[in-house]
N, C-alpha and C positions, 0 to 999 in steps of 0.2 A: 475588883477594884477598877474603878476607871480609869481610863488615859488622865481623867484631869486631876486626879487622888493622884495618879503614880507620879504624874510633873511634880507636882506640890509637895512631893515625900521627900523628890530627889531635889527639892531646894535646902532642905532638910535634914541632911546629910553628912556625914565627917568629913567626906572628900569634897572640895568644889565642884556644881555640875561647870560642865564645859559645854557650850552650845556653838555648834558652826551651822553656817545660816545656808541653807536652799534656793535657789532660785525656779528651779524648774525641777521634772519628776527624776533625771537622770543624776543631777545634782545631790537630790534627797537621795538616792539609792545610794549612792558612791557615800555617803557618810553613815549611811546605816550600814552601809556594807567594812565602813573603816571601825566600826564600834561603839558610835559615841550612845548617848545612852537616849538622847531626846536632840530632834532636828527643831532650828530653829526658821526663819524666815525673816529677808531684809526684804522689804517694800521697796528700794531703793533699787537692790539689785534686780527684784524681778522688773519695775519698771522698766529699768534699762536694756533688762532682756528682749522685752519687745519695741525697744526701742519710743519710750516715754523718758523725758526728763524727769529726777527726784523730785516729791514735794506737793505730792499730792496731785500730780498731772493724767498717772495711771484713772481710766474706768476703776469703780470699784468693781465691778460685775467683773472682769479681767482679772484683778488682782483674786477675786474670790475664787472666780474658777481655776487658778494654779495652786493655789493655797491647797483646793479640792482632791484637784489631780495630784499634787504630792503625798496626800491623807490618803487617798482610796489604794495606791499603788505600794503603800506602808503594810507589813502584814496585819491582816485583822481575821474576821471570820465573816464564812459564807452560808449560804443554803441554797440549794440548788435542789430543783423539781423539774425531772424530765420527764415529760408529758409520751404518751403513746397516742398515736394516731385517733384519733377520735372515727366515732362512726359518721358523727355531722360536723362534719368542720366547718362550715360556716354558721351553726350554734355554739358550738364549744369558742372559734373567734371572738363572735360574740359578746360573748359571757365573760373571756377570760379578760380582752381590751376595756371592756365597757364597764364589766363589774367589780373581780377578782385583781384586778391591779390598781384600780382608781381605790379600793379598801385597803391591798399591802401597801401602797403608798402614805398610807395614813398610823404604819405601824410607828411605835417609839421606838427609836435608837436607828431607824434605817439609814442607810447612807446612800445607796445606789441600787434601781433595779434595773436590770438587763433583760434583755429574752434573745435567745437564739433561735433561728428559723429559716425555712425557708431557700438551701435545705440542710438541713442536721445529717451530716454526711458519717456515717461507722464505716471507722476500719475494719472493725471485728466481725462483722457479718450481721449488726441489729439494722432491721429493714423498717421496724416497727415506732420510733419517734419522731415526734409531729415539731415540736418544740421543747427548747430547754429555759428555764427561766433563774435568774441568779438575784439572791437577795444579797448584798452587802452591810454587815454591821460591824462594829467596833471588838467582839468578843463573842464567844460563846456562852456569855454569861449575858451578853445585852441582847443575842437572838430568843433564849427562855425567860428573858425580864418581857420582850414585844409578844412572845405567842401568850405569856397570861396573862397580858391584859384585855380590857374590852374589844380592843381593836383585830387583837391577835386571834381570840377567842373566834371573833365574826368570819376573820380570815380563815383557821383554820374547817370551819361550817361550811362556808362555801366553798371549798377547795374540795370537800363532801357531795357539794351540786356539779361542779364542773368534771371532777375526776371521780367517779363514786366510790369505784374500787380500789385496795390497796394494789389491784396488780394495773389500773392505768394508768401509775405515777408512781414515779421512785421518787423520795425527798433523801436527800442527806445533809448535815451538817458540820463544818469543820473548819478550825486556824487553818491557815493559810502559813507558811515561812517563807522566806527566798533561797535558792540554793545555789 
């Protein structure tokens, strides 16, 4: 089910939803963290946050980006592929900037990719990782809705050209919670 199924259930409901509204990401935490079931958002107050008058004064590109950062920092699900040192690193670069992320970017239901680098420091003694790359979606049910579609499909082909073997990439995927 989706985040926008599950809103719409819980308007739906024998009990009233109860929504207190976010302004910023520490705001959304501190209410997900008191219980409530769904965070809301005052336009009003984030303006004010950054100090905009109410009433439509805020950028929307501003307004959109806190909106973002209070979504992305909500538990959802990830996919993370940590890369092993390539032989040619400046084909595997390449390949990975040029090809293999301008395609996951194209996946359904993405929210955010990242990549660590540069350097991928182990505590535990692994010498052997070049980069780590993090996919962000909304569930573990919308990162197997993006790998089978057409886009998903190309992505996972060329992550076949990039990384050929199962042992020069670990993928996992998994919820996320706060603790």
């Amino acid at each position: 089910m989706s985040n926008y199924e599950k809103f719409k259930q819980l308007h739906h409901q024998q009990n009233p939803l109860v929504l207190a509204n976010a302004w910023n990401v520490k705001s959304a935490l501190l209410i997900e963290k008191a219980g409530f079931e769904a965070i809301g958002t005052s336009s009003g107050a984030i303006a004010d946050s950054l100090g905009y008058a109410d009433g439509e004064k805020i950028p929307f590109s501003e307004l959109l980006y806190i909106v973002q950062r209070i979504k992305i920092t909500n538990n959802m699900a990830r996919m993370i592929a940590i890369y092993k040192t390539p032989k040619d690193i400046d084909a595997f670069d390449k390949h990975y900037f040029e090809v293999h992320i301008p395609l996951a970017k194209k996946l359904p239901g993405l929210i955010k990719y990242d990549v660590g680098r540069n350097p991928v420091i182990s505590t535990t003694g692994h010498s052997d990782i070049y980069c780590i790359g993090t996919l962000h979606f909304e569930s573990l049910e919308a990162i197997k809705t993006a790998f089978a579609s057409p886009q998903g499909q190309a992505c996972a082909a060329d992550r076949k050209i990039l990384a050929p073997g199962n042992d020069d990439v670990q993928i996992y995927l998994f919820d996320t919670i706060d603790v």
